[in-house]
C-alpha atoms as one frame of an Amber mdcrd trajectory, in Angstrom:
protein
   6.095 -18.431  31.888   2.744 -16.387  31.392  -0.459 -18.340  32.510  -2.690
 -19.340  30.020  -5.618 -16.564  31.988  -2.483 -13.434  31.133  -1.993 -14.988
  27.672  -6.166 -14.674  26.896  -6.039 -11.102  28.362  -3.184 -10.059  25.874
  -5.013 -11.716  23.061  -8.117  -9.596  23.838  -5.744  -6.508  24.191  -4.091
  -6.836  21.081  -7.437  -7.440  18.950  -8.678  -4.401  21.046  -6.097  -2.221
  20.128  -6.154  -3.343  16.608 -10.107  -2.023  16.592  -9.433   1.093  18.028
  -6.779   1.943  15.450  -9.652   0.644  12.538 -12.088   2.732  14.706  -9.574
   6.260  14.483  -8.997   5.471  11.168 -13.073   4.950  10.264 -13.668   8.651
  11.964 -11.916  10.194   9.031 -12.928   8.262   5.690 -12.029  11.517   3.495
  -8.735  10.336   2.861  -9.292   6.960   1.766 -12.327   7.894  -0.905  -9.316
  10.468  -2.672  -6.907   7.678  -2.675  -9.794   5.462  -4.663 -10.367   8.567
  -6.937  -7.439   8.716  -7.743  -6.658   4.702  -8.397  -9.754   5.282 -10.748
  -8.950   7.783 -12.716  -5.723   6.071 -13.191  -7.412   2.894 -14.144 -10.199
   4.737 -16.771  -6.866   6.621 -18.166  -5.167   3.588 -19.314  -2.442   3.503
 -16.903  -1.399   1.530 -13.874  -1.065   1.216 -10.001   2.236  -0.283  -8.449
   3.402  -0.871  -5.080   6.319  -1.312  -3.177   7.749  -1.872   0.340  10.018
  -4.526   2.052   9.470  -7.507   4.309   5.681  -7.328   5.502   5.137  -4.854
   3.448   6.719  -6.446   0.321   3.820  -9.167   0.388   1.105  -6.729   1.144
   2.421  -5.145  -2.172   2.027  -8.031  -3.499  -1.137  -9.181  -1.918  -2.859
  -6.013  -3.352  -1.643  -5.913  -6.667  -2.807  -9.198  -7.375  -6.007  -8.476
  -6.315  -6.818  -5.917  -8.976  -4.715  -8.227 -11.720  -7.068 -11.105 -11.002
  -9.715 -10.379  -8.791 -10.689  -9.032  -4.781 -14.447 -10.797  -4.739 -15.615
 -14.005  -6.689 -19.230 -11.925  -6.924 -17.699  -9.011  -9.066 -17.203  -9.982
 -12.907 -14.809  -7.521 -14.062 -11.435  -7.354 -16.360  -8.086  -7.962 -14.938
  -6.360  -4.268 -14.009  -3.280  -3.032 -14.812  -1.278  -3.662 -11.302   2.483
  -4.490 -10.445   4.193  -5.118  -7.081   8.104  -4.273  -7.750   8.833  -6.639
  -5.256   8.174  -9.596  -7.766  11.356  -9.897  -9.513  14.536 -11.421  -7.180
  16.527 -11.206 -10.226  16.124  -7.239 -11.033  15.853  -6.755  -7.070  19.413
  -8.433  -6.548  20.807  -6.691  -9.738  19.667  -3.396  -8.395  20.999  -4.265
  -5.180  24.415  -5.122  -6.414  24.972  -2.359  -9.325  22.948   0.682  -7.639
  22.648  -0.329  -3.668  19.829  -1.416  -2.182  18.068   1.805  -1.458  17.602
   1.541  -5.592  16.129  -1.715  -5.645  12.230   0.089  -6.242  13.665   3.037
  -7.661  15.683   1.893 -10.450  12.729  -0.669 -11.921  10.277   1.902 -11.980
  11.988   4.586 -13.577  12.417   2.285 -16.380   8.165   0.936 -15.805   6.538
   4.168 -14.827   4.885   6.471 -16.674   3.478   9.759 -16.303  -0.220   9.046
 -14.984   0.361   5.840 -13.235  -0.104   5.657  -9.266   2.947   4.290  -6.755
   1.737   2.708  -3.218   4.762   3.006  -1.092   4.491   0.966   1.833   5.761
   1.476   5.034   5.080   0.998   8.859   8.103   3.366  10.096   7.634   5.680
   6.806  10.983   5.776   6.775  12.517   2.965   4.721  14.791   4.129   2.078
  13.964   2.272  -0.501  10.812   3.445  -0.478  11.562   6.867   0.425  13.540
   6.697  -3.011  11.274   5.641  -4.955   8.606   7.692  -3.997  10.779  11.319
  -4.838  11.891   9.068  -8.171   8.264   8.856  -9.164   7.371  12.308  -8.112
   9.564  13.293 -11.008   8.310  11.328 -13.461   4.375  12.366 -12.764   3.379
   9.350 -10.993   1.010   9.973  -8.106   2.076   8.881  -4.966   0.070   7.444
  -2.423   1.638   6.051   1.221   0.246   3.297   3.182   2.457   4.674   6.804
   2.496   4.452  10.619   3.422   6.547  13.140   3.671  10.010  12.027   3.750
   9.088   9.005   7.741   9.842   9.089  10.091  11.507   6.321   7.376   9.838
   3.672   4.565  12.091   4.541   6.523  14.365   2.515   6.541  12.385  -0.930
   3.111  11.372  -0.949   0.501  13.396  -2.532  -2.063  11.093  -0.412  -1.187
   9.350   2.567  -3.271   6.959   4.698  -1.621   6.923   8.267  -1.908   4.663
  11.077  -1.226   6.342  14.228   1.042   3.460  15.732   4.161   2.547  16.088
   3.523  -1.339  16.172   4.129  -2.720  12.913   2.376  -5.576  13.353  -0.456
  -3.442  14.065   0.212  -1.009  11.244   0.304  -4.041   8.780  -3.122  -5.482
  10.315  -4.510  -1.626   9.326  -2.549  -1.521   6.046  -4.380  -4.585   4.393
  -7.840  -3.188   5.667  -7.364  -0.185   3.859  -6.644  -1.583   0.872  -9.113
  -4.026   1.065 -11.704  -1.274   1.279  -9.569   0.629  -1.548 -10.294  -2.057
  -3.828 -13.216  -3.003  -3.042 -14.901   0.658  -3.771 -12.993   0.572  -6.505
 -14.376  -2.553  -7.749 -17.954  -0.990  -7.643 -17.006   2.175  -9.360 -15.486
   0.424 -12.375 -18.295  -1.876 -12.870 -20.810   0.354 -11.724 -22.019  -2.034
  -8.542 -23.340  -0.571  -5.278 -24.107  -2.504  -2.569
């Protein structure tokens, strides 16, 4: 059994590494400002933002999408956005699952909720899930940006998505901690572009 001293040095190296991956990520904030043009210009045109992704990454989709349906900060007044997590639903997940397989169960819902305009966040930490990898060529072909929130090398994913934002690990539980950051920040910056609030 570890000692309690080895325990408190893997805590500190595990929050370490999680900063150093925030850190690598912070050196190139490019990417991240493109995905938030892009949510916006969604959001001005009318249309919508989903997300999807399993386990983990399910409730980050989720997690986000609520977010911009209700709210991110208490200090922002704003309307609620157009945002859906296609993990919601156990009923059309199952069906999907049963009739089509489950590498449909994102797919098959958004083909029938998508439209031309709207933005797809496909989560996930391997960037090689095939459900998500599905969906994402699905709603390449209907119009829908796509935008991946991956690990590693950002896997057969990188791809399908006309933006990624990659976290260069192959932890998921670190990838997941990065995942929510970014689209915290995401929202956040899109918050203050929509109602016009800076600082």
């Amino acid at each position: 059994m570890p000692s309690e001293h080895d325990e408190a040095a893997h805590v500190a190296a595990l929050l370490r590494r999680g900063a150093e991956l925030k850190l690598a990520l912070a050196a190139s904030p490019q990417p991240v400002l493109d995905v938030v043009g892009v949510c916006e210009a969604a959001i001005r045109a009318g249309n919508k933002l989903m997300f999807c992704g399993n386990g983990g990454s399910a409730a980050d989709s989720q997690h986000l999408a609520t977010e911009l349906l209700i709210r991110l900060r208490g200090s922002v007044a704003r309307d609620s956005w157009p945002a859906l997590a296609l993990t919601l639903d156990p009923a059309a997940l199952t069906a999907a699952g049963n009739d089509f397989g489950f590498d449909e169960v994102f797919a098959r819902p958004l083909s029938g909720l998508g439209r031309a305009g709207d933005v797809l966040f496909g989560i996930t930490t391997s960037g090689r899930s095939p459900s998500v990898l599905r969906a994402l060529k699905v709603a390449r072909g209907m119009g829908v940006v796509t935008i991946g929130l991956l690990g590693g090398d950002g896997g057969p994913a990188l791809a399908l998505c006309d933006h990624a934002l990659v976290v260069p690990d192959s932890t998921t539980a670190r990838i997941q901690e990065c995942h929510i950051t970014l689209g915290h920040i995401i929202l956040e910056l899109l918050e203050d572009r929509l109602t016009e609030r800076r600082g």
